[in-house]
DRENBA-345626 format. One record per residue (C-alpha): residue number from 1; x, y, z. Coordinates in steps of 0.25 Angstrom, whole numbers. Layout:
! DRENBA-345626
+-----+-------+-------+-------+
:   k :    c1 :    c2 :    c3 :
+-----+-------+-------+-------+
: NUM :     X :     Y :     Z :
...
+-----+-------+-------+-------+
This chain:
! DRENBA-345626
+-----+-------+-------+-------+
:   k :    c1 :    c2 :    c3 :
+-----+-------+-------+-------+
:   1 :     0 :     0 :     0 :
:   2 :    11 :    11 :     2 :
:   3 :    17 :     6 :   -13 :
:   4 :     4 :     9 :   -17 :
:   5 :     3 :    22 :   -10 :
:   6 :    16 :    29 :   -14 :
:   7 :    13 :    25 :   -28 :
:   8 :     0 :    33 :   -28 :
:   9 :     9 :    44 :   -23 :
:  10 :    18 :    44 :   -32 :
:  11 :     6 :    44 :   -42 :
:  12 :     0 :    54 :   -37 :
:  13 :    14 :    62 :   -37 :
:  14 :    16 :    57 :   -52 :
:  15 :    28 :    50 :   -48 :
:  16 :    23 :    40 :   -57 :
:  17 :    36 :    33 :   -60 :
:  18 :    39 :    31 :   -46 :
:  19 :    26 :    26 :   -44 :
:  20 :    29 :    15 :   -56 :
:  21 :    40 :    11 :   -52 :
:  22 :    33 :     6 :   -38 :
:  23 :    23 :    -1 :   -45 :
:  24 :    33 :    -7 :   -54 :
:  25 :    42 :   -12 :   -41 :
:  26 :    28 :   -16 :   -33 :
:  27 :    23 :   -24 :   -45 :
:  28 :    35 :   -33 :   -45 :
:  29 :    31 :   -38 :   -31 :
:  30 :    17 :   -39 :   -35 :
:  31 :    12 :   -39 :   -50 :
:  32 :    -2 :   -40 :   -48 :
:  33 :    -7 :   -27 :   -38 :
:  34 :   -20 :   -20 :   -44 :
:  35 :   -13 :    -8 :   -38 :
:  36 :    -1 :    -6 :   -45 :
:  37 :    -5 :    -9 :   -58 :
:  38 :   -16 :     2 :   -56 :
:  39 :    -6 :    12 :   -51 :
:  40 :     4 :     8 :   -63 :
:  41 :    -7 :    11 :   -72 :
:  42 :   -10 :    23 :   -67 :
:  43 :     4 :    28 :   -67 :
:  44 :     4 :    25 :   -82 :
:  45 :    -9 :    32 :   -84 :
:  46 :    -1 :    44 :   -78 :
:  47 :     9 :    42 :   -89 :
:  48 :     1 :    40 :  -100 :
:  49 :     7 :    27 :  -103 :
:  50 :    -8 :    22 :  -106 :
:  51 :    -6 :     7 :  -110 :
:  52 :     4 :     5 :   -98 :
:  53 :    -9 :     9 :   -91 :
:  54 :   -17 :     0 :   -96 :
:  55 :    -9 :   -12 :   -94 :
:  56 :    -7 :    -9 :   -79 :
:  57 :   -23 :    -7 :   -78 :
:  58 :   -26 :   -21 :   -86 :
:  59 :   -18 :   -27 :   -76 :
:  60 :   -24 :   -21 :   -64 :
:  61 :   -36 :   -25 :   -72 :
:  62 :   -32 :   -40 :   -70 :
:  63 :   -29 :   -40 :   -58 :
:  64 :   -43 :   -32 :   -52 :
:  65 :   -53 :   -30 :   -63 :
:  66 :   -60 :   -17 :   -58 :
:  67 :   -69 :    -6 :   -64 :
:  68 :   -58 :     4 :   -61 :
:  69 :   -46 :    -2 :   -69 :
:  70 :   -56 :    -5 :   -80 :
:  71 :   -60 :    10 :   -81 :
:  72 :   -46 :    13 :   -80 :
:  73 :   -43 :     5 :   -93 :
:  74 :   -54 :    10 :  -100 :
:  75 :   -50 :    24 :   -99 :
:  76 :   -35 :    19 :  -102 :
:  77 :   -42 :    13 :  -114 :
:  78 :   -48 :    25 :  -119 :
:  79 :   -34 :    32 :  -118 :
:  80 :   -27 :    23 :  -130 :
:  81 :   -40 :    22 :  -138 :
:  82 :   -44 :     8 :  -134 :
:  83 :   -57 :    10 :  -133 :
:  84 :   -63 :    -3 :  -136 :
:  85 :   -53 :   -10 :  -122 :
:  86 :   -58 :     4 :  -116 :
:  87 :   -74 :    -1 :  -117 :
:  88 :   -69 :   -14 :  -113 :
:  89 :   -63 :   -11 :  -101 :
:  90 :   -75 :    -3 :   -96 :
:  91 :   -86 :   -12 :  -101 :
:  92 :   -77 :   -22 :   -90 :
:  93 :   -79 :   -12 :   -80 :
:  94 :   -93 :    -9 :   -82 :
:  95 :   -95 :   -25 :   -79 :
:  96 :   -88 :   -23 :   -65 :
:  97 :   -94 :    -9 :   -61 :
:  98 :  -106 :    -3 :   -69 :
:  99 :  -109 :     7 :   -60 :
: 100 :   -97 :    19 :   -64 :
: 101 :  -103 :    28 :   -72 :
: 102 :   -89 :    33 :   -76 :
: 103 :   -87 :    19 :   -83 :
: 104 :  -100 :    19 :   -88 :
: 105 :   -98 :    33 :   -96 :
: 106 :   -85 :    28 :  -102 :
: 107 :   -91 :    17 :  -106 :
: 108 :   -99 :    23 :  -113 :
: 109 :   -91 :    34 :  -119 :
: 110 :   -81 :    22 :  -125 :
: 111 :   -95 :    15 :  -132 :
: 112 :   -94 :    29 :  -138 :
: 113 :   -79 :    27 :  -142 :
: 114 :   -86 :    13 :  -147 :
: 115 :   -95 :    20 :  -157 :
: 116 :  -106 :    14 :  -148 :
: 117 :  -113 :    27 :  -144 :
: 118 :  -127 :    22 :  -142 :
: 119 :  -121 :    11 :  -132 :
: 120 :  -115 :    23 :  -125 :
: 121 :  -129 :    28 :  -119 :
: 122 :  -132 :    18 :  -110 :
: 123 :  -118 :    19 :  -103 :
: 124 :  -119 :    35 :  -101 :
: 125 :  -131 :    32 :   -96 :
: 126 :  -129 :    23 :   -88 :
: 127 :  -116 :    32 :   -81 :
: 128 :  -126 :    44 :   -78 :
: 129 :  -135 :    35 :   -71 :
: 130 :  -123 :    29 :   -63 :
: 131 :  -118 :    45 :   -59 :
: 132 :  -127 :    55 :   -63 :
: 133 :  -118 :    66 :   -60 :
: 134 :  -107 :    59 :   -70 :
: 135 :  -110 :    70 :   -81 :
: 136 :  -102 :    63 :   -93 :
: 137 :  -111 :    51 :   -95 :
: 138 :  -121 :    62 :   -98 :
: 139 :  -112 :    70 :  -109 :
: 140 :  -109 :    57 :  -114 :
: 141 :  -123 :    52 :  -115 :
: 142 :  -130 :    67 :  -121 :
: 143 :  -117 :    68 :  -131 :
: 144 :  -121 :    52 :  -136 :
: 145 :  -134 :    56 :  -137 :
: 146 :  -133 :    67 :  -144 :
: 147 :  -126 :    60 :  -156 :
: 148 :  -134 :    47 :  -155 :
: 149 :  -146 :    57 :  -158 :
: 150 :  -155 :    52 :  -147 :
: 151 :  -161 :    65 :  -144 :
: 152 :  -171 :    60 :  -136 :
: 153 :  -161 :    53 :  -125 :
: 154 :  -153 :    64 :  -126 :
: 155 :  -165 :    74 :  -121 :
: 156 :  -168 :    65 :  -109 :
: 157 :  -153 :    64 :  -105 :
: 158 :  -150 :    80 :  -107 :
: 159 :  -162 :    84 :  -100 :
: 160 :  -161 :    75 :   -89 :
: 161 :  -147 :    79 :   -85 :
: 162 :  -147 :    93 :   -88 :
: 163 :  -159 :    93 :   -78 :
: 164 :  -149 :    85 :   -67 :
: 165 :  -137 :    94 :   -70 :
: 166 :  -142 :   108 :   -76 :
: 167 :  -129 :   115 :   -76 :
: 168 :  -120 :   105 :   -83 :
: 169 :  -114 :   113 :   -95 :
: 170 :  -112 :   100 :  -103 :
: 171 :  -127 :    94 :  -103 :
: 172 :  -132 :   109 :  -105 :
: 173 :  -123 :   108 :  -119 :
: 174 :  -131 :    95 :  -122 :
: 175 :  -144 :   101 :  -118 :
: 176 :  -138 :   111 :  -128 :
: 177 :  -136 :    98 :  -140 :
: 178 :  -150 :    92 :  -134 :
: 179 :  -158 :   106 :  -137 :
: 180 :  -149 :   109 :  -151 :
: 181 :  -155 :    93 :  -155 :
: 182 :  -168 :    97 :  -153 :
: 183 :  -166 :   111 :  -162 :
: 184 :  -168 :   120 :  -149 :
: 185 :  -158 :   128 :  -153 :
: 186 :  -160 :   142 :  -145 :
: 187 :  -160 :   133 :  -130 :
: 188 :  -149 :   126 :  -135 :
: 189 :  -141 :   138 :  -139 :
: 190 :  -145 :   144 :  -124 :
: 191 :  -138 :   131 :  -117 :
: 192 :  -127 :   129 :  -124 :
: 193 :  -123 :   146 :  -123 :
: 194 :  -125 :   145 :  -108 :
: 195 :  -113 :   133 :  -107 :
: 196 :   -99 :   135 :  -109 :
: 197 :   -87 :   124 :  -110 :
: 198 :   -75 :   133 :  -111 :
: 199 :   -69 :   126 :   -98 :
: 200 :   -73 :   111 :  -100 :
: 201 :   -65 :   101 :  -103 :
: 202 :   -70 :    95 :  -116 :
: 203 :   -75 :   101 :  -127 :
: 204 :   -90 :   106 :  -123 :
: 205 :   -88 :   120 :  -129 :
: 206 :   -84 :   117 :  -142 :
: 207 :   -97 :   107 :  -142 :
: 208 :  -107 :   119 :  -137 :
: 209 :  -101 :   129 :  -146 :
: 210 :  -102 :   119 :  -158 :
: 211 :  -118 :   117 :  -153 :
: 212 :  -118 :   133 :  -152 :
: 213 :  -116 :   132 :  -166 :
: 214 :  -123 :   123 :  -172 :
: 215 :  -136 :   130 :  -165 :
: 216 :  -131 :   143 :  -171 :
: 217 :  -132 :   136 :  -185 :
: 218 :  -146 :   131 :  -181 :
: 219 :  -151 :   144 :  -179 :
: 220 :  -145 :   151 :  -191 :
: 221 :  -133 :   160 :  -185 :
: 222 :  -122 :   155 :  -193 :
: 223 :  -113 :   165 :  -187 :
: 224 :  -113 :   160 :  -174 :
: 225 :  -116 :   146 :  -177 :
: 226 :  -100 :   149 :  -184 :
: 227 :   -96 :   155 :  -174 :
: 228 :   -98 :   145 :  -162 :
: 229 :   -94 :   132 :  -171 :
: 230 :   -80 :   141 :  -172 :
: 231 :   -80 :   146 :  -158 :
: 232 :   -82 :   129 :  -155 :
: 233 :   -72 :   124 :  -165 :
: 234 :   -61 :   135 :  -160 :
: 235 :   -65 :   132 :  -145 :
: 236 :   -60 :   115 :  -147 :
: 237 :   -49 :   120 :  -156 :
: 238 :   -43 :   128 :  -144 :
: 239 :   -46 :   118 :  -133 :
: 240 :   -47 :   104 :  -139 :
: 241 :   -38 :   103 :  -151 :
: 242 :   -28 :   115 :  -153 :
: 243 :   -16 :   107 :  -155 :
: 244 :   -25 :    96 :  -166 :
: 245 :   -29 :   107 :  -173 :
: 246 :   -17 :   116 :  -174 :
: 247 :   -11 :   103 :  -180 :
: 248 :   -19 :   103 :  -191 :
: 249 :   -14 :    90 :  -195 :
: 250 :   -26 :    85 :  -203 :
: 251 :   -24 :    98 :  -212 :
: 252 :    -9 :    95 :  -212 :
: 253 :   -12 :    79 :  -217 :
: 254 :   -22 :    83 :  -229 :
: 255 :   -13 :    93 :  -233 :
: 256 :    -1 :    83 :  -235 :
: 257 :   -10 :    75 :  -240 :
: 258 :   -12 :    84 :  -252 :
: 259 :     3 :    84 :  -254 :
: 260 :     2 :    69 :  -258 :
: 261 :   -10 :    71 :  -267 :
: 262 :    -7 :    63 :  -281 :
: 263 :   -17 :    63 :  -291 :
: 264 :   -20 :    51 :  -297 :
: 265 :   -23 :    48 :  -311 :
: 266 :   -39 :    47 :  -310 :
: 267 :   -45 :    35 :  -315 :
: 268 :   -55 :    30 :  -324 :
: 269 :   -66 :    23 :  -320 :
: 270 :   -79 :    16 :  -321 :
: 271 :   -91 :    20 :  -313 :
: 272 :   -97 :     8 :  -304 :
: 273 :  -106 :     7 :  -292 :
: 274 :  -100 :    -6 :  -286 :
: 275 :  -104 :    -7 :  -272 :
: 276 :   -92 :    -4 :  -264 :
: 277 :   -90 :   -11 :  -249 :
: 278 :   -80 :     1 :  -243 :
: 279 :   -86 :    16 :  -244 :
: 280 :   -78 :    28 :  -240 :
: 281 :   -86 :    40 :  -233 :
: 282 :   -78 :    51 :  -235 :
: 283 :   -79 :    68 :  -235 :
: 284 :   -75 :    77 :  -228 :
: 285 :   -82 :    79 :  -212 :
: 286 :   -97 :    85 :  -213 :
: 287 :   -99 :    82 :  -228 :
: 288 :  -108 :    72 :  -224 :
: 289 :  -100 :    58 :  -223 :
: 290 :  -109 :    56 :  -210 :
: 291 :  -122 :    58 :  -216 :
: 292 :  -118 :    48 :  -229 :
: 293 :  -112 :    38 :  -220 :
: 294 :  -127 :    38 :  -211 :
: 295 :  -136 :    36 :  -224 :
: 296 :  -126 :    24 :  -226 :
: 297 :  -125 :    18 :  -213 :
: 298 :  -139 :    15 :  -215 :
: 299 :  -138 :     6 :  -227 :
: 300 :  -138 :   -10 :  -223 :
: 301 :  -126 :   -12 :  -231 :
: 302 :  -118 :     0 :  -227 :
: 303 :  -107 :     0 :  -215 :
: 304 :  -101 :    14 :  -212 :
: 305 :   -89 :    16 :  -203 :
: 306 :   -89 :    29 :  -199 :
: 307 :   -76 :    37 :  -198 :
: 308 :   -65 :    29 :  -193 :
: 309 :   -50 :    31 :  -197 :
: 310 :   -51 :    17 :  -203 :
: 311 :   -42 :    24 :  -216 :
: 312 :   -34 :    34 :  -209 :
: 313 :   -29 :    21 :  -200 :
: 314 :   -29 :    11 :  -215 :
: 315 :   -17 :    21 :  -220 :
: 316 :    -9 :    27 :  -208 :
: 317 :     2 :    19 :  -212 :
: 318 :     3 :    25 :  -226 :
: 319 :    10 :    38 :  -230 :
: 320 :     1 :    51 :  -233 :
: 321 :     4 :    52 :  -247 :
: 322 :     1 :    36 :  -251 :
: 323 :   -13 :    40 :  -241 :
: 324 :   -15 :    51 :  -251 :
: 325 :    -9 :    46 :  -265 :
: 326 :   -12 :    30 :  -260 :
: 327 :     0 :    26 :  -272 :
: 328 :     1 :    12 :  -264 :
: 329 :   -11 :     7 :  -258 :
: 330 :   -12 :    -7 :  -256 :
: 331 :   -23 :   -18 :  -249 :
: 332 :   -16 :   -16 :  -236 :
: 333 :   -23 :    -3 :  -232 :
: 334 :   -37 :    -9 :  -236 :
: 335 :   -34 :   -20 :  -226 :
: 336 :   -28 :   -11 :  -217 :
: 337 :   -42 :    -2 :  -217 :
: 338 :   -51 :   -14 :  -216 :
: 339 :   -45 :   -19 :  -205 :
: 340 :   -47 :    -6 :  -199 :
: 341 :   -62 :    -7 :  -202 :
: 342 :   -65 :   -20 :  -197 :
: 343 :   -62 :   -14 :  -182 :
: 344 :   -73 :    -6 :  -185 :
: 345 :   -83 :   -13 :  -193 :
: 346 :   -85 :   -31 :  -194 :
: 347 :   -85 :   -31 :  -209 :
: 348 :   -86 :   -45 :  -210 :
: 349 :   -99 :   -43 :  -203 :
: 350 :  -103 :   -33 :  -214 :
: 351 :   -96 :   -38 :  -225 :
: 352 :  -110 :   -35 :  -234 :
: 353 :  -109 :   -22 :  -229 :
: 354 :  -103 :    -9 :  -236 :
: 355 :   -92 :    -1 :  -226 :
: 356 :   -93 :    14 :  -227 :
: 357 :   -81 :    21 :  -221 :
: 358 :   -84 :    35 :  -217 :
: 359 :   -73 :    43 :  -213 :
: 360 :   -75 :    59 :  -220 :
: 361 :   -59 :    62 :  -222 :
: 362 :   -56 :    49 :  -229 :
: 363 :   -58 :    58 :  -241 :
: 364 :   -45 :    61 :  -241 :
: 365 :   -40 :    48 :  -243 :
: 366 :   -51 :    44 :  -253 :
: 367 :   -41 :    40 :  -264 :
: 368 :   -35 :    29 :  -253 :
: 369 :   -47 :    26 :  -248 :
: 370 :   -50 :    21 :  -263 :
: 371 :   -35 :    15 :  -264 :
: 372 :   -38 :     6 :  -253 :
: 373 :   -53 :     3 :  -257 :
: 374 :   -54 :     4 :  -272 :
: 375 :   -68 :    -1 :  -270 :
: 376 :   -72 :     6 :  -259 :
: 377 :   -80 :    20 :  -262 :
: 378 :   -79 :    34 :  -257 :
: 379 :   -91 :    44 :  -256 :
: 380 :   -86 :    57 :  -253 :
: 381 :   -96 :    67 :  -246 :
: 382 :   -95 :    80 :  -249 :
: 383 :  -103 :    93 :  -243 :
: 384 :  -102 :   108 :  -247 :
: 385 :   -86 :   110 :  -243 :
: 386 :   -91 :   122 :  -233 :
: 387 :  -103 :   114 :  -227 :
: 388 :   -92 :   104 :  -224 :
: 389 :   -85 :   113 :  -217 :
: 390 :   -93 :   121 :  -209 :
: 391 :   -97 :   107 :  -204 :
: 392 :   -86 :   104 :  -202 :
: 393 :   -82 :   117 :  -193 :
: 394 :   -94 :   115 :  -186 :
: 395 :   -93 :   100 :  -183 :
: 396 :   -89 :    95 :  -168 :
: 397 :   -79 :    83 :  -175 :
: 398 :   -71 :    73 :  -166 :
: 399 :   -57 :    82 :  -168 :
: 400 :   -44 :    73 :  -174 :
: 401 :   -34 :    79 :  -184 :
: 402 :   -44 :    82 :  -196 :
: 403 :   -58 :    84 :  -188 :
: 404 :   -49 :    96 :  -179 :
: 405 :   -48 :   105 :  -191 :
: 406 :   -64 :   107 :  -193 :
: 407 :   -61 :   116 :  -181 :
: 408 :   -57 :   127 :  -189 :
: 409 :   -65 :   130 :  -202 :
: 410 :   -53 :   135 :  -213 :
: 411 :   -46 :   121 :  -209 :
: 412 :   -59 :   113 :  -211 :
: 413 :   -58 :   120 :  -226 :
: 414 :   -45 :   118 :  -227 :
: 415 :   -47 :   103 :  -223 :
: 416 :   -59 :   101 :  -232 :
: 417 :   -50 :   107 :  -245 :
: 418 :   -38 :    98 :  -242 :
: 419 :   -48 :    86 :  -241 :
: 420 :   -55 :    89 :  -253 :
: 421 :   -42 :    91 :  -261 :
: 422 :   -36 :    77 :  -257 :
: 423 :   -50 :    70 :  -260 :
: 424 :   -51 :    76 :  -274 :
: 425 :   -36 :    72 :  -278 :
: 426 :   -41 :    58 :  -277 :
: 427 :   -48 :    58 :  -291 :
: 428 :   -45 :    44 :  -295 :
: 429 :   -53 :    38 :  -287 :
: 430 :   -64 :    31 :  -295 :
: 431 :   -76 :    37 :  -297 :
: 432 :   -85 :    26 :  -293 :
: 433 :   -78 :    24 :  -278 :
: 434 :   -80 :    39 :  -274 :
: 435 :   -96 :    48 :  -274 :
: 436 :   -95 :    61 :  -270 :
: 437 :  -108 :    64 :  -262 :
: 438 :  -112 :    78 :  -258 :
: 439 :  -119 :    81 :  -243 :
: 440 :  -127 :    91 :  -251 :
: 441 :  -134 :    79 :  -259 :
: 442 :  -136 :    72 :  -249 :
: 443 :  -145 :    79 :  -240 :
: 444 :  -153 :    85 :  -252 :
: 445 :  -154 :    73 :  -262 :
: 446 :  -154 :    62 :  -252 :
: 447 :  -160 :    51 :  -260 :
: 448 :  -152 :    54 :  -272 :
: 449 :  -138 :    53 :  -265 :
: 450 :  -140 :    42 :  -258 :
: 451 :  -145 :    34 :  -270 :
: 452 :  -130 :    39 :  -276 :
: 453 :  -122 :    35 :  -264 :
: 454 :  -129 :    22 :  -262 :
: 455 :  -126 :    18 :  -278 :
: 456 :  -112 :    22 :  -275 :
: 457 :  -110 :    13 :  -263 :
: 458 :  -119 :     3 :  -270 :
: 459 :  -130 :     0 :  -260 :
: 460 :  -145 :     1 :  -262 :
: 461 :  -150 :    13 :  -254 :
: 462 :  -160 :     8 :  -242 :
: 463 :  -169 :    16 :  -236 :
: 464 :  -162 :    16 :  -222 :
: 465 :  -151 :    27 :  -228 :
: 466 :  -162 :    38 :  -231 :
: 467 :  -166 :    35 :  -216 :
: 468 :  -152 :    35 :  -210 :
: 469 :  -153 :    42 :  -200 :
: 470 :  -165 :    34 :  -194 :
: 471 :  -155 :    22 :  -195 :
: 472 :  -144 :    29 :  -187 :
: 473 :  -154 :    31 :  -175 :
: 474 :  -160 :    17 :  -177 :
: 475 :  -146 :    10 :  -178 :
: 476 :  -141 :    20 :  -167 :
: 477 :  -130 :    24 :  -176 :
: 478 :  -121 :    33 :  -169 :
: 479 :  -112 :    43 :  -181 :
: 480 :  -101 :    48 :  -173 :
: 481 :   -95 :    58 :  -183 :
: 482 :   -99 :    75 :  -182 :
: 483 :  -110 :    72 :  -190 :
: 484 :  -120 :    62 :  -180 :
: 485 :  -130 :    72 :  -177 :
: 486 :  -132 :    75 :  -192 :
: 487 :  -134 :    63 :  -199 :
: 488 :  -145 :    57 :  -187 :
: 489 :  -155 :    63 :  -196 :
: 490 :  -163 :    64 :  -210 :
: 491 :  -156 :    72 :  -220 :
: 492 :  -155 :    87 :  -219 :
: 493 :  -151 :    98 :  -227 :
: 494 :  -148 :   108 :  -218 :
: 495 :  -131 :   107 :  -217 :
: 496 :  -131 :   109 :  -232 :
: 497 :  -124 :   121 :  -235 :
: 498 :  -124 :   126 :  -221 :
: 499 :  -112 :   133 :  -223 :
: 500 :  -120 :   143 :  -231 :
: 501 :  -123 :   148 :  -217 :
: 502 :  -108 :   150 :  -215 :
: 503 :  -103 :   158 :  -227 :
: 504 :   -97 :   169 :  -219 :
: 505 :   -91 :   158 :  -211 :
: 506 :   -84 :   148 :  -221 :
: 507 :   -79 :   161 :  -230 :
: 508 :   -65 :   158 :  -227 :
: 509 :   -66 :   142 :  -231 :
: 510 :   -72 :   144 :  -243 :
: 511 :   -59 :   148 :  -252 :
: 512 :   -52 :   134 :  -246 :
: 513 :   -64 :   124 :  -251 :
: 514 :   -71 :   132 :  -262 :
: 515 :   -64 :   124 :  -272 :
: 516 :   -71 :   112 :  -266 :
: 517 :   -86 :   119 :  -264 :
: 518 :   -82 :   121 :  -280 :
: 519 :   -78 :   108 :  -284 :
: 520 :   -89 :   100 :  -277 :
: 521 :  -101 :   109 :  -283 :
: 522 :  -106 :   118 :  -272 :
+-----+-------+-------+-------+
């Protein structure tokens, strides 16, 4: 006991080597006390040597399964992004104590990490029952809510707790989203005006800014609809993601890219609808990829796998100019991408099914993407070039290297040209393998379009894609990209050519994409 003791004080004094080289000495005399390989964990949480940590914490796992240790190994998981040993090690923990609310939130935030939102519901639920002072399980449950579209739960959940804790700022925002849901924009506006995040340790302020705007839009004053989505993206760019967005490393790879472009001799070919069983979705972010890739979920044949790295992890290996120019592409990299896909989807269990790869910026490797599938098809979506990127500005994205640039309008433009530039160097690829389909057709002709895309892909339409959206609630189909609480309804018309509304706004974009606005007939 008085090992024990001056090893937590050298802890607790951040002697940590000291304290190790106790625990190492002590466990020569005895290899199998729970405490030392606790401590010794702990010491090597401290030093961030994370899969030391872990194997201290199996073994004391061995030697006393407990809820405790289990939690621990979860959260230590989490940290090296093993997510599916992270869900493991709780669901073990759940079996020997059910009653932590703290375990049952994570539990459900790493069904989430799962893609398994609607599973999720039960577990926050379940926490706020166990603790009904423990506020995250009810941010958690209101944010799933919100985009899983079940407004009605939502309404019962917001009220219910902003009646037991009437000054919370965060569940004042959500009555916020709740009272913009149900288009009662003027209360709404009030709520969310009377909040403020500045000092809060995630980003709540960017999110109540961002709804700030999207209210202003709704009521027609552009101006300052611009103005708070600005004052939103500039507020994360200061506080979340200076040192990503200074980088501007994304910027910096597609404009090398274009150093390596080579155009190659275009070739002549013959026109045919042959049924392909690998799609490409791609376009650039807010062109409508989401919406196209929900009308085709709905089909019985159709399989989507929606925007997973499965390309950028196939050729990470290979140099940027043969990513670019693809001189000497062989099977190896088709291998190599379909072995990254089955750990997503069981193809042998949808061998008769036609797998849709939906992942927006792959357009800037369309010519590889036909290298390594010459079989495969391409539809490339495309929306007015200054609706995209006003969306685009306005959009609350998951930030990495690319999405980090949409915080700033003049780089999303200068993103947009380079990416069009790249994709249109790539003219040999055969007409049949790539349609060209405009958001704009879409939402006006419905019918007409997907009569097109359908023959391209060469399915027979069904009746289940004009109705997609009730097949996404009826199949509890969760779309996890910015677009979820847009494509969870009929088709509207009412984003095309928003950025009419903007003109003052977008005046300094439009000499960097006019070319495109040109080339594409708007």
């Amino acid at each position: 006991m008085q090992n024990i003791n001056l090893i937590k004080k050298y802890i607790k004094n951040k002697r940590y080597g000291d304290a190790e080289k106790i625990i190492n000495k002590l466990m020569l005399e005895d290899k199998n006390n729970y405490q030392y390989y606790l401590l010794l964990g702990y010491i090597h949480i401290k030093n961030n040597n994370i899969n030391d940590a872990i194997k201290n914490y199996q073994h004391a796992k061995k030697l006393n399964l407990n809820d405790t240790v289990l939690n621990t190994l979860s959260k230590l998981y989490v940290r090296v992004n093993n997510y599916d040993q992270a869900l493991t090690e709780l669901s073990e923990s759940l079996k020997i104590n059910n009653k932590n609310p703290i375990t049952m939130n994570n539990y459900g935030c790493l069904l989430i990490s799962k893609k398994r939102e609607s599973e999720s519901i039960k577990y926050f639920q379940n926490s706020i029952k166990l603790d009904s002072n423990y506020m995250d399980p009810k941010y958690n449950l209101l944010e799933i809510l919100d985009k899983t579209s079940n407004i009605k739960l939502f309404e019962e959940t917001i009220k219910k707790e902003r009646k037991n804790f009437p000054h919370d700022s965060i569940l004042k925002y959500f009555n916020g989203v709740y009272l913009s849901l149900i288009k009662n924009w003027n209360d709404a506006y009030k709520i969310l005006e009377s909040i403020s995040f500045k000092k809060h340790n995630q980003n709540w302020e960017y999110k109540r800014l961002n709804l700030i705007g999207s209210i202003y839009h709704e009521i027609k004053d552009y101006k300052q609809s611009f103005i708070n989505h600005s004052n939103a993206n500039n507020f994360l760019i200061n506080n979340y993601c200076l040192d990503t967005f200074k980088n501007n490393s994304y910027y910096n790879k597609l404009k090398k890219f274009l150093t390596f472009v080579e155009n190659n001799k275009e070739k002549k070919i013959k026109n045919n609808n042959k049924k392909s069983s690998m799609i490409f979705i791609v376009g650039f972010p807010r062109s409508g990829t989401t919406l196209l890739d929900t009308i085709l979920s709905s089909h019985s044949k159709i399989k989507v796998l929606e925007e997973k790295p499965l390309i950028e992890k196939t050729i990470n290996e290979i140099s940027d100019s043969e990513k670019i120019n693809c001189k000497n592409i062989d099977n190896k990299l088709q291998k190599k991408y379909l072995s990254y896909l089955s750990k997503y989807i069981d193809t042998k269990s949808i061998s008769n099914k036609i797998i849709i790869d939906k992942m927006p910026l792959n357009l800037v490797y369309a010519r590889l993407i036909n290298k390594i599938f010459p079989d495969a098809k391409i539809i490339f979506c495309l929306r007015h070039p200054l609706d995209t990127i006003l969306s685009c500005y306005f959009q609350n994205f998951i930030l990495n290297e690319a999405m980090v640039n949409f915080l700033d309008l003049n780089r999303t433009a200068k993103i947009f040209n380079l990416t069009m530039e790249l994709f249109n160097s790539y003219k040999e690829i055969p007409s049949d393998k790539i349609l060209n389909l405009k958001y704009e057709n879409i939402v006006t002709n419905f019918d007409h379009e997907l009569e097109v895309v359908c023959k391209f892909i060469g399915i027979k339409k069904e009746l289940s894609m004009k109705e997609f959206y009730k097949f996404n609630a009826y199949n509890e189909r969760v779309v996890r990209t910015a677009s979820y609480n847009q494509v969870n309804k009929p088709i509207y018309t009412s984003s095309k050519f928003k950025w009419l509304n903007y003109k003052d706004e977008l005046k300094p974009v439009i000499p960097i994409v006019e070319k495109w606005i040109n080339y594409y007939k708007y």
